[in-house]
C-alpha positions as CSV (number, residue, x, y, z in Angstrom):
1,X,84.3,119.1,126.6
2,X,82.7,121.8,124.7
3,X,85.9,124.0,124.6
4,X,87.7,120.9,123.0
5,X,85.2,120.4,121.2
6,X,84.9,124.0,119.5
7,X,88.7,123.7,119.2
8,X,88.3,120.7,117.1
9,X,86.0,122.2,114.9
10,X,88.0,125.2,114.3
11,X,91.2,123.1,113.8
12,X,88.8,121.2,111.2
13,X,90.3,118.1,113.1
14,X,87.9,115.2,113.8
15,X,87.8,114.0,117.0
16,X,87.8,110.0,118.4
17,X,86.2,109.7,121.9
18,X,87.2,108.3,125.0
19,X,85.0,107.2,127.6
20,X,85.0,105.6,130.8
21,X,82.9,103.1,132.3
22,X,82.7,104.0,136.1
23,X,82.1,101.6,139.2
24,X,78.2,101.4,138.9
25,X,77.4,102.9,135.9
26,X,74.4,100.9,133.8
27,X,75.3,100.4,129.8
28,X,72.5,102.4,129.8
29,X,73.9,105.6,131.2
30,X,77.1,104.5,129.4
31,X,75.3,105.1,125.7
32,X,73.4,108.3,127.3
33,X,76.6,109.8,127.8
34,X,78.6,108.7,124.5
35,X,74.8,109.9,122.5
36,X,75.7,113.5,124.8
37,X,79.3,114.0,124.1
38,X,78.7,113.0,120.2
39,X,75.9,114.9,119.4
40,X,77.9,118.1,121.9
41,X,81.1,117.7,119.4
42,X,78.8,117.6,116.4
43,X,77.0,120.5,117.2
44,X,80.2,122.7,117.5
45,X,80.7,121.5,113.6
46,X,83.7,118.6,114.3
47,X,83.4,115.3,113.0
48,X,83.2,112.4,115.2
49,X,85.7,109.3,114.2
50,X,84.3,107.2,116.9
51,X,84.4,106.1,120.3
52,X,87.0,103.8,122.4
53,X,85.3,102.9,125.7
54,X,87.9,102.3,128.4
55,X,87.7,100.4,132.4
56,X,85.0,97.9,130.9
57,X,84.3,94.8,131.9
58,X,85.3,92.9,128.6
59,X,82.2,90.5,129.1
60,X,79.7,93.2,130.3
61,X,80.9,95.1,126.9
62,X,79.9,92.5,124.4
63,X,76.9,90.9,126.4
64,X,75.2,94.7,127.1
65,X,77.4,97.8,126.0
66,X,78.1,96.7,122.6
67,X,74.5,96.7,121.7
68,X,73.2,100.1,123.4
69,X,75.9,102.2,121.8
70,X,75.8,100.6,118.4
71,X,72.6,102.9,118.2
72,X,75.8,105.7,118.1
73,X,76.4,105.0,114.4
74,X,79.9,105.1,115.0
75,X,83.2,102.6,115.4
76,X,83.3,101.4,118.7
77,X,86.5,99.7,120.2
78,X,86.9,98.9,123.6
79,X,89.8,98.8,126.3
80,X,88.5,96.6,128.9
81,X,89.9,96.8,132.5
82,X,89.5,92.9,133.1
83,X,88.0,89.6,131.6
84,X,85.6,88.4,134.7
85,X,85.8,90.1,138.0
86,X,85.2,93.9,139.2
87,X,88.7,94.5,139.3
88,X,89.5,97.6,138.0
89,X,93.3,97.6,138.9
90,X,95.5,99.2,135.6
91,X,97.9,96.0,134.8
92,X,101.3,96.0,135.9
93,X,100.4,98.3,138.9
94,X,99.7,94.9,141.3
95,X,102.3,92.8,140.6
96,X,104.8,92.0,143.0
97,X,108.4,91.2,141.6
98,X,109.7,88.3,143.5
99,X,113.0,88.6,145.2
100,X,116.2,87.1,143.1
């Protein structure tokens, strides 16, 4: 991250993060790592546009992610992985096509 992050800087292009949220992973550790890489890109002198977090639960993000990594300062948008359940599955990839 840090050599993508220099190259940024030096390209004076500003950068929009993308995070995953793993299997077990708090929102905690979630905005500790988003607070890490922003403050990492920063420090090599590129500008930050924001932060997509992607493989969320979409209920988990608004009832405990949204909060924690509006501390970030930044635009936050989400690409959640499912509504409910701990399926993490990328759509399309399970479906089954039914024979003609």
């Amino acid at each position: 991250m840090e050599l993508n992050a220099r190259l940024a800087a030096t390209l004076s292009s500003p950068v929009l993060m993308a995070l995953d949220m793993h299997r077990g992973q708090t929102p905690r550790d979630l905005a500790n790592s988003a607070n890490i890489a922003r403050n990492m890109i920063q420090e090599e002198g590129a500008e930050v546009l924001g932060l997509i977090v992607n493989q969320v639960l979409f209920l988990l993000y608004f009832s405990s992610c949204a909060p924690m990594l509006s501390d970030l300062g930044l635009p936050i948008r989400c690409a959640p992985c499912s509504l409910l359940s701990e399926d993490r599955t990328p759509p399309g990839r399970d479906l089954q096509v039914a024979p003609p």
